[in-house]
N, C-alpha and C positions, 0 to 999 in steps of 0.2 A: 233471535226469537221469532216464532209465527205465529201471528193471531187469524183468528177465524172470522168472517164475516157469514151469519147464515142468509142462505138464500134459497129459494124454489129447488135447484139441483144441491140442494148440502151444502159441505162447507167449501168457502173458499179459502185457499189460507193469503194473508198480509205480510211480508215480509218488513220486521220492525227492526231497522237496522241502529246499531248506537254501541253495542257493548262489543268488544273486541278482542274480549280473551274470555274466562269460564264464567255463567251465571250459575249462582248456588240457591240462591233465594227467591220467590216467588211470593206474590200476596196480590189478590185483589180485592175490591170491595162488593160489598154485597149486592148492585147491582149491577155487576160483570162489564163495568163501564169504565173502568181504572185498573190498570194492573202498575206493580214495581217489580223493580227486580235489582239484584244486587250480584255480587260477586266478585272476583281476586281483583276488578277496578278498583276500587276501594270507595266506588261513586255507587247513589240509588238513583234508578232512571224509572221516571210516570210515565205510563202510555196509555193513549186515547184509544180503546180496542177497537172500538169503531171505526178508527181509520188508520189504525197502524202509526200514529204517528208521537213521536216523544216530546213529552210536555213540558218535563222537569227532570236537573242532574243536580244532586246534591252531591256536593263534592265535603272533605272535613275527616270520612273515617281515615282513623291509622292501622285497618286489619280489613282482612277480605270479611267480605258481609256475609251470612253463614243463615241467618233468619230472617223474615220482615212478620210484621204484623200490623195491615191495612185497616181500618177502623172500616164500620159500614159506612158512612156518608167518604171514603176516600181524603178526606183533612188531615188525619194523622196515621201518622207512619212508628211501629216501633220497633 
């Protein structure tokens, strides 16, 4: 995953490292301050966009994650 930090010359991108096989799923929250992501791990990983860096691994599904849907204050996940 790459996130962007903006800056004076555009974007920079963040290299957010954590998942290690395919992401399918994607959700942020409405102030672009949280993303998830999901995929054939069968784990959801939170990232701080701002600095690239992983917050939270929900671990528990039994199938590759295939949708998210991030609430706007970023608290729930569905």
């Amino acid at each position: 995953i790459s996130l962007h930090t903006t800056q004076t010359q555009g974007y920079i991108p963040i290299a957010a490292k954590g998942h290690k096989e395919s992401v399918y799923a994607l959700a942020m929250n409405e102030g672009g301050t949280i993303l998830a992501s999901g995929g054939t791990e069968k784990v959801v990983r939170l990232w701080d966009t701002r600095s690239g860096s992983k917050k939270l691994k929900l671990k528990g599904h039994t199938d590759n994650i295939r949708a998210l849907l991030l609430d706007s204050t970023g608290r729930f996940i569905e």
